[in-house]
N, C-alpha and C positions, 0 to 999 in steps of 0.2 A: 504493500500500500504506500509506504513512504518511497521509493522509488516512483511508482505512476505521478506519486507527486510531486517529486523533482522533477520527473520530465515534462508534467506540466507547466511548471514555475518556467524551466526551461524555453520550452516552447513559446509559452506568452512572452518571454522577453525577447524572444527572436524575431519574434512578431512586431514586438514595438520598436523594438529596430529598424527594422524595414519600414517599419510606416516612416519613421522619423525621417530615417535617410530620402523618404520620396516626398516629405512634406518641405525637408530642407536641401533639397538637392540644387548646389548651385548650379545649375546647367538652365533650371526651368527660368531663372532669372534673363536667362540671354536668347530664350526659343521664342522665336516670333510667329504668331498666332496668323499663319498667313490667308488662312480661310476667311477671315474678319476684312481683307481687304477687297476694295472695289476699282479703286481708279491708281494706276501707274503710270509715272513718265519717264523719260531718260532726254538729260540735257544733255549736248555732244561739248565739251569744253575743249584746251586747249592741249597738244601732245598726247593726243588720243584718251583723256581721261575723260570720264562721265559718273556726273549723277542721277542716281536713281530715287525718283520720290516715289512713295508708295504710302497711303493715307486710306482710312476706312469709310472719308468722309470728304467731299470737298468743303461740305460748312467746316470743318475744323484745319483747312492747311491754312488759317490765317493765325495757329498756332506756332508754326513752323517757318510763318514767310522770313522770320529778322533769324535765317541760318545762320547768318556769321556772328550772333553772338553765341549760339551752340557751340560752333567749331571754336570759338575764342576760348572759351571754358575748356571743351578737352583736350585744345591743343596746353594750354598752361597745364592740364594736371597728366599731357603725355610727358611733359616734362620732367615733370618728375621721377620718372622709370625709365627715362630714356638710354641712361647707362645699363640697364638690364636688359634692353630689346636686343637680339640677334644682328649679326654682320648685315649689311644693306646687302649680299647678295641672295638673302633670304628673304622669303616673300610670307608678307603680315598678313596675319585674319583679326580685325579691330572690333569687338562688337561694343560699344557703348551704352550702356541702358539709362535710360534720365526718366525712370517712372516715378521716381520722388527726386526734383530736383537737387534738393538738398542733401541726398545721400545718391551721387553717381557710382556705377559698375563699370570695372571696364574685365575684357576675356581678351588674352592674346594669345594668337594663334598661331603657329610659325612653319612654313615649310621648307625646311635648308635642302637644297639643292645634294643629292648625293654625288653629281659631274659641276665641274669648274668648268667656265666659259673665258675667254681672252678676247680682248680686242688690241691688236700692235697699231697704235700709231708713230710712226717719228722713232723709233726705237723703244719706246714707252709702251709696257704693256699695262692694257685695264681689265679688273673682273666686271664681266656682265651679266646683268640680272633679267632671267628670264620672264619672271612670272609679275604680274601685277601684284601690287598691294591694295586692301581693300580695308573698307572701313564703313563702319555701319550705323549708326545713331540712332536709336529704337527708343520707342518707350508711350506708356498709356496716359492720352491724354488725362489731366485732371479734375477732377468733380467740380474743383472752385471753378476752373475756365468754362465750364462744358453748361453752366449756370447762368453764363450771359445770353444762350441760346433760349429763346421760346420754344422754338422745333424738337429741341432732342430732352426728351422726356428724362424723368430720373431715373427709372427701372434701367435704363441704358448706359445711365456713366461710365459702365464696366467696358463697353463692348467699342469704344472710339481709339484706333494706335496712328501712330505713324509708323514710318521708317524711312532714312534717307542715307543712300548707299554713295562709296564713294568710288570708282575702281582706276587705282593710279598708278602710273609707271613707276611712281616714286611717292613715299607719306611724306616727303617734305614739300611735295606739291603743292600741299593744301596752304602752307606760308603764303604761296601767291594768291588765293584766292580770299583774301580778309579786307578788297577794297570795295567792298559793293557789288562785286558783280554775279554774285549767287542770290544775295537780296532779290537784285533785278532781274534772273530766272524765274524765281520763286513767284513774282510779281507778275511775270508774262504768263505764268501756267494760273495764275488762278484768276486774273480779270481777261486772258484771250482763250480759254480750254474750250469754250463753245465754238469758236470758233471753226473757217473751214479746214477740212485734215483732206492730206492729197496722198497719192501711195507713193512710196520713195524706190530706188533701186535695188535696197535692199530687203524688198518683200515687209516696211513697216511702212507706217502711216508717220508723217510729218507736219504740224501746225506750218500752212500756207505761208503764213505774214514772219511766221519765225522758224525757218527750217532745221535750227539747232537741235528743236524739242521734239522729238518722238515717241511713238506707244505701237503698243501692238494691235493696238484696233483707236477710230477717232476718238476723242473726246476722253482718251486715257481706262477705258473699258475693259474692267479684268474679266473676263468670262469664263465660268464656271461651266463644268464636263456635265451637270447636267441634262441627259438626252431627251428629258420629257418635264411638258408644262402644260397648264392649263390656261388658255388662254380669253378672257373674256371682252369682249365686245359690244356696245350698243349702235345702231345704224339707223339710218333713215334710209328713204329709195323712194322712187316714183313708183305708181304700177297703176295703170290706165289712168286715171282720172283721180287718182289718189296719192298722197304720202304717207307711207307706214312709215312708224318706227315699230325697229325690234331690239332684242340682244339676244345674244348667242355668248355659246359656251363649247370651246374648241378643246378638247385632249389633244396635243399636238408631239408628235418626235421631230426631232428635226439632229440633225447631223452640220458642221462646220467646217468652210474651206475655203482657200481663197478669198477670206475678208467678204462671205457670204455666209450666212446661215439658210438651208433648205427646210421646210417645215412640209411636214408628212399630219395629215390628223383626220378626224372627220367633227361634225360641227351637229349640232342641236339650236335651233333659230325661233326666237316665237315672234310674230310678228301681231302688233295690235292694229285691230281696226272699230269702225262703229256703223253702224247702220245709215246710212244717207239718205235718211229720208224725214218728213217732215212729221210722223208719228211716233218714230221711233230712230232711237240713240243707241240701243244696244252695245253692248260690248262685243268683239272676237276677239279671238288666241288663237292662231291656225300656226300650228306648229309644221315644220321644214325639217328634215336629216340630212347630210349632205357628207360630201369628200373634199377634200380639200389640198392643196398643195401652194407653199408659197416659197418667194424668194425675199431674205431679207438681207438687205446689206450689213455689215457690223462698223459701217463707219458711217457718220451724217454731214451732210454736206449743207450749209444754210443758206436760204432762199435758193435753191436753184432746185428747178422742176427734173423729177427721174420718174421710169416709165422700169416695173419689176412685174419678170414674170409670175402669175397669177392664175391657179385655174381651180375654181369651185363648182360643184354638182350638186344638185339639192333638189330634194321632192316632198313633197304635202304630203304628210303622215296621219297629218290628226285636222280635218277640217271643222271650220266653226263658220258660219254663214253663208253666202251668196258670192263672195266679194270674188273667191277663189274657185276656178271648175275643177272639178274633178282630176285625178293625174295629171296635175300642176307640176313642172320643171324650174328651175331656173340654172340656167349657163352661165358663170363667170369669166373670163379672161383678161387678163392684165390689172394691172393696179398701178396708180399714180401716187406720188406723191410731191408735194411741197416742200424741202428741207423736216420740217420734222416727223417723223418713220412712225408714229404710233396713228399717224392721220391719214388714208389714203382714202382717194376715191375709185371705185371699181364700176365700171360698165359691165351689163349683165341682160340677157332676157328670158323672160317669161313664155312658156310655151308650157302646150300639151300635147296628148299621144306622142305622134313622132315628129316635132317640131310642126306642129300647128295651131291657132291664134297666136303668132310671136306679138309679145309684148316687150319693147326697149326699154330699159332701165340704167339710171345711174346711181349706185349707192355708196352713201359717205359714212366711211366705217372711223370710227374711233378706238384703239383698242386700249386695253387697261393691262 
């Protein structure tokens, strides 16, 4: 019995150890919750270096926009260790945590070359450094800032980061970048991001008016591997002598490529109508089933009119009045839009049996 009960005793302490070591594990301090994020850029700066902003929120990168007093702080407290950091032909991994300002983290990371590189000039040989150094400045906005916002509720303080990445041929780069000129990035990506994005040679998207700044889709759009959504809709349309409105509700797959997204679904439509006439007002709900295939762009272009492939198929399921004959159709093809992609307008008609009484339609979808 005393035995079972030392290996008890035993046991629960083994136990509490592990918990402790995963409740203090300094590693969690420096892992960046990268699922939380939505919008990413990359600035092109000078000698091939760049930054990477990565933010959960664009309401909160005006936490972020005055970078150079960031980098001013952990370059004075890289100072301090700097006699400890590896030969400059070793290439740094910097992570920075500033979730409570007043108590910064820093994790260095080191990878010393196991081959030596030479450059002769003049008779003078130099060691060369292969690999960039990178540096990374992370950390959860906080509750006090996140409090001037009306929009972001309290339940959410938790869920707002940034991260702003540095990747440089050299960490003493960043010396030259303390006159303003990361400020004034910072400033271009958060009052021009709406702006128009064109596609670059290198298969990314580039802010038009500032071709420095980059993302992998417009408007800095992280886009999650999600295959399936549900997508809902309300619409108007003509249809003979009437305007319906409806909404719909699309289960959609769709697959990504080439700075398009394809959407695969089929669609549910109830369309309302009333009786036209001078006795009666009645109500209908004449519900639609349909197929559905679209193309969406994953970059937006502003003010300027694009024309995306578009093809829906849809039939009367459930009739409620007059308004509709019997084995009711409707054909869609193509879709328009205006700079912003949640609004298009789709031409469409109405027909029955095998395309007979066509009725022409224009419908103005909004989707949600």
């Amino acid at each position: 019995m005393k035995k079972i009960f030392f290996l008890l005793i035993l046991f629960t302490g083994i136990t509490q150890a592990k918990h402790a070591y995963a409740q203090s594990n300094p590693s969690q301090v420096f892992d960046i919750p990268i699922e939380k994020f939505t919008r990413e850029f990359t600035v092109e700066l000078e000698r091939k270096n760049r930054m990477q902003v990565t933010v959960t929120s664009m309401q909160v990168i005006d936490y972020i926009a005055n970078i150079d007093s960031i980098l001013k702080v952990f370059m004075k407290e890289l100072m301090i260790i700097r006699d400890s950091l590896p030969l400059k032909t070793a290439s740094l991994r910097l992570d920075y945590n500033v979730d409570d300002p007043r108590i910064t983290k820093l994790r260095v990371r080191k990878n010393i070359p196991r081959d030596n590189y030479y450059a002769f000039v003049n008779g003078s040989a130099s060691l060369l450094k292969m690999l960039q150094d990178t540096v990374v400045i992370h950390g959860k906005i906080p509750a006090t800032w996140l409090r001037r916002s009306k929009k972001i509720k309290a339940a959410d303080y938790g869920k707002y980061y940034f991260s702003v990445a540095f990747y440089l041929t050299d960490l003493e780069d960043l010396l030259e970048y303390k006159d303003g000129r990361l400020n004034e990035k910072m400033n271009i990506i958060r009052q021009h991001y709406k702006g128009t994005w064109v596609g670059s040679e290198d298969d990314r998207m580039q802010l038009k008016a500032y071709p420095e700044i980059t993302s992998n889709t417009g408007k800095g759009y992280i886009l999650r591997s999600i295959p399936f959504q549900i997508k809902k809709s309300i619409e108007i349309q003509n249809y003979r002598d009437r305007f319906i409105p409806s909404i719909s509700c699309t289960p959609v797959y769709f697959n990504k490529g080439d700075f398009i997204k394809r959407e695969y679904g089929v669609s549910v439509e109830a369309a309302f109508s009333f009786d036209n006439s001078a006795t009666s007002t009645k109500p209908h709900v004449n519900v639609f089933a349909g197929m559905y295939y679209n193309v969406v762009p994953l970059t937006r272009s502003a003010n300027s009119l694009r024309i995306y492939p578009n093809f829906n198929f849809a039939w009367l399921v459930c009739r409620s009045g007059t308004l509709y004959d019997e084995e009711t159709y409707r054909l869609g093809l193509g879709s328009f839009s205006i700079g912003n992609l949640t609004t298009t307008i789709q031409p469409a008609v109405y027909f029955t049996g095998f395309l007979k009484h066509v009725t022409p339609s224009l419908r103005v979808v909004q989707r949600f």
